[in-house]
C-alpha positions in Angstrom: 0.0 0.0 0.0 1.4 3.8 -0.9 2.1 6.3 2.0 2.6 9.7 1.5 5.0 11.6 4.2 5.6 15.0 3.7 9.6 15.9 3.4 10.6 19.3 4.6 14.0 20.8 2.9 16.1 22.6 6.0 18.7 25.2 6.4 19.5 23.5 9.8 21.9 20.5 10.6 18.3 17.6 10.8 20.3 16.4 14.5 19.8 19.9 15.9 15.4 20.2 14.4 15.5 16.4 15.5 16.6 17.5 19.4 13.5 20.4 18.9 11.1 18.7 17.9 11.9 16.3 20.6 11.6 18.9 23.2 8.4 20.5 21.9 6.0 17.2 21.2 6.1 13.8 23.7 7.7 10.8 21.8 9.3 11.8 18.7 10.8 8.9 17.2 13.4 8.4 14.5 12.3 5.8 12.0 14.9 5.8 9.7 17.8 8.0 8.8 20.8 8.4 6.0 24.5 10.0 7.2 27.0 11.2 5.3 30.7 9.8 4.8 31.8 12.5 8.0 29.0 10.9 9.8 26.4 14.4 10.1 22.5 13.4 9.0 21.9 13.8 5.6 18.0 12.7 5.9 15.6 11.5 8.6 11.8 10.0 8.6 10.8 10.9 12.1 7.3 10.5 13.6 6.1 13.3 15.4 2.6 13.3 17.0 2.0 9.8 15.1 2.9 11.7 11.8 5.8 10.4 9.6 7.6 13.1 8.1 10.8 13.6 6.2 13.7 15.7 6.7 16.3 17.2 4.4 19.6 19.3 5.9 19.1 20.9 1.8 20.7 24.1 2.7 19.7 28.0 1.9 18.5 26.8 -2.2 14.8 26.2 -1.0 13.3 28.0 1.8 10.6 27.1 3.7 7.1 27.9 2.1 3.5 29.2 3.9 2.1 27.2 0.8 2.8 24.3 3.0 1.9 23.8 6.6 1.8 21.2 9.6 -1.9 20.9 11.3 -1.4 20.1 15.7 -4.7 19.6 16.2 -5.4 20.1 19.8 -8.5 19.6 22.6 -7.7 22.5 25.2 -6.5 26.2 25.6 -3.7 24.3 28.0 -2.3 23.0 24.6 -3.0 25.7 22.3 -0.9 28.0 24.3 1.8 25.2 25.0 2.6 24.6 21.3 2.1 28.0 20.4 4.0 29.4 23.1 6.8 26.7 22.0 6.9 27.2 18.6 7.2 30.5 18.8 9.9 30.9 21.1 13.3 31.2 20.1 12.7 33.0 17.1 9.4 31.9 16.0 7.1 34.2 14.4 2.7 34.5 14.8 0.8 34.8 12.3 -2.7 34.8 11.9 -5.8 32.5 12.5 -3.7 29.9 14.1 -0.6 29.9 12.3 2.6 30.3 13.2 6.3 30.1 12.1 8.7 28.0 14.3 12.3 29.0 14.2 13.5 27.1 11.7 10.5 28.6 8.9 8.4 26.0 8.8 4.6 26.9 9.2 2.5 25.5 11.8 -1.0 25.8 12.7 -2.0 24.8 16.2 -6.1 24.5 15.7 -8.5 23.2 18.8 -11.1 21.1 17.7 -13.4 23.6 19.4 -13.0 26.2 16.0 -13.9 23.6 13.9 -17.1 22.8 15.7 -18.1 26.6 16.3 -17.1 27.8 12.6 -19.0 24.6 11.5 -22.3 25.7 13.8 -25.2 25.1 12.1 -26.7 28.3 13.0 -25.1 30.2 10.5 -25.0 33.6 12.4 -23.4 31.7 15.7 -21.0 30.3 13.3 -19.9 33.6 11.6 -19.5 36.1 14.4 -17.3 32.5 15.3 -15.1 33.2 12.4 -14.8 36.5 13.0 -13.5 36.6 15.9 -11.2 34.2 14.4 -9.8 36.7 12.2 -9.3 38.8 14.3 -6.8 36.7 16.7 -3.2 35.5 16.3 -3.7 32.4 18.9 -6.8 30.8 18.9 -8.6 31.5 22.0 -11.2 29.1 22.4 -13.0 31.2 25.5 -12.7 34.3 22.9 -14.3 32.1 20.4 -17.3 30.8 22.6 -18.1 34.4 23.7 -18.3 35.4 20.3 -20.3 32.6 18.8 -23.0 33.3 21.7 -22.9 36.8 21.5 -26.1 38.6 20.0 
């Protein structure tokens, strides 16, 4: 049966976003990896949060892209802000509506469940002032949310 993994090119030695990726989600695991002649990690296939994903030390040639993004889906506002508070430390940026850069430019959005049900409401006024106040945050706030969905 096929698999698809996604495969992120880096700027970064793939031992050092290895060692953060450890520190910022429980049980990464290296599944299979590819070293060069002076013994430094050419590629991995890691599994982070039960997701396999590939990684290239590529070098500066192919930065990394918005077009392309990693979902953390999440229950609570304990682990929104943990993630986001992680991933943006150290030189990560916010963005909007849940997304964020992590310091080595790879996009991340760090969604709880709860948007998806309240943006999905199927009292369509509930669920727009929803969204709205969605677009109006950087972190998702699900309390923020809730308030606005029920407002009016």
């Amino acid at each position: 049966m096929a698999t698809i993994t996604p495969f992120l090119w880096l700027n970064h030695p793939i031992d050092e976003v290895i060692a953060y990726y450890s520190s910022v989600f429980d049980g990464v695991k290296v599944d299979d990896e590819q070293r060069m002649p002076d013994g430094s990690l050419l590629t991995a296939t890691v599994t982070i949060a039960g997701q396999r994903v590939g990684l290239l030390g590529g070098g500066p040639e192919v930065p990394p892209s918005d077009a392309f993004s990693l979902m953390v889906s999440v229950e609570t506002q304990d682990e929104v802000d943990r993630y986001w508070n992680t991933l943006t430390a150290d030189g990560g940026q916010e963005s909007q509506c849940g997304w964020l850069k992590d310091k080595y430019g790879i996009a991340w959005q760090i969604i709880p469940t709860a948007l998806g049900r309240l943006i999905g409401d199927p009292d369509s006024a509930r669920a727009g002032r929803a969204m709205q106040a969605m677009f109006a945050m950087r972190k998702i706030v699900i309390a923020d949310l809730e308030a606005a969905a029920a407002a009016g």
